[in-house]
C-alpha positions, 0 to 999 in steps of 0.5 A: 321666865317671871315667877310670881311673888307667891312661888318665889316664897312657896320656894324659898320656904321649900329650901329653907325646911329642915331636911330629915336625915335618912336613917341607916339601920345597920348603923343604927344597929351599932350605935344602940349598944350604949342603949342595950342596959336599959331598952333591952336586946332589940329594944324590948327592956327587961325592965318595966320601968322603961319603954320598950321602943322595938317596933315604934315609929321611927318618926317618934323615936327620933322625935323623943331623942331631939327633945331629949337633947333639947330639954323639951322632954325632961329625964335625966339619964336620957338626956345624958344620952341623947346630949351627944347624938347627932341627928344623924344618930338620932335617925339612924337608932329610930330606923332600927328600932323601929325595925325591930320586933316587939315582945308580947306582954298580957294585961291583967285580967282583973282591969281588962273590961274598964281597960278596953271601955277606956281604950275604945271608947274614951269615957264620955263623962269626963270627956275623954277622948279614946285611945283608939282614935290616936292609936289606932285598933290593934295600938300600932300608932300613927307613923304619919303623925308621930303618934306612938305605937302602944301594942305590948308596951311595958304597963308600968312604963305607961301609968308613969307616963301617963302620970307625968301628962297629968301632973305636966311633968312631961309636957312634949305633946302637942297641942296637950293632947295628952295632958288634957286627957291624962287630967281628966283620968283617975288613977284606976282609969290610968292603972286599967288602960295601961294594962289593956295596953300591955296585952293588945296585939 
């Protein structure tokens, strides 16, 4: 059988792709000890400085872990963490977190009506694109495409975050999606949609 030079290369490239490990939940499970300190029984953090990752996207999580390891998303304790996981590790503790139920929280009412605009409209005049496109309406994010799950999560985890896109400080998100959005918004802007989010489930 003669195939054409175009299979041959469709198929070499099959081959040579990087092979996803499949995650294992109880494992998972184990090897989220070390990480209970700051993410929080089942991965809802006590803590509003940190994410609570029960409920993200499995796709994400091990996302975020690799650029960890890697130092394309910079923070120190996490990188400490993530230095010696395997990407075995790695897919293990994002299927059981995402396997997880998240806790609910509330946004403050006193920011909830330019949190929600923000949200599901985006502010035209500054050309920011909504939330709602990305994440989706009630915030479960799009697995497919490893954008994040928002719903419930910590709002003083996701003003920092989303400070850190503006100033470039982080800067793993592609195509700069959110850093060309985070840089058109103003801190109130930031403070209301982050407590929308907090409350939207």
């Amino acid at each position: 059988m003669i195939l054409s030079k175009s299979l041959v290369v469709s198929l070499a490239l099959l081959l040579a792709a990087p092979v996803q490990a499949a995650g294992n939940a109880a494992a998972g499970e184990k090897k989220s000890a070390a990480c209970l300190g700051c993410h929080g029984p089942s991965g809802n953090s006590l803590n509003p400085s940190w994410p609570k990752l029960a409920g993200q996207g499995a796709g994400y999580i091990a996302k975020q872990l690799a650029e960890f390891k890697s130092g394309a998303r910079k923070d120190p304790i996490m990188a400490g963490q993530a230095a010696a996981l395997s990407t075995q590790d790695m897919a293990d503790l994002a299927v059981y977190y995402s396997k997880q139920t998240i806790s609910p929280a509330s946004a403050d009412k006193s920011k909830l009506t330019l949190g929600q605009n923000v949200y599901r409209g985006g502010i035209k005049e500054k050309g920011v694109a909504a939330c709602i496109g990305c994440h989706g309406p009630t915030g479960a994010g799009n697995p497919a495409a490893k954008f994040p799950a928002l719903s419930s999560q910590q709002s003083v985890y996701m003003v920092k975050t989303m400070k850190d896109f503006r100033a470039g400080v982080r800067s793993n998100d592609p195509s700069k999606m959110m850093r060309d959005i985070a840089k058109r918004m103003s801190d109130e802007e930031i403070e209301a949609v982050a407590s929308y989010i907090a409350g939207l489930h």
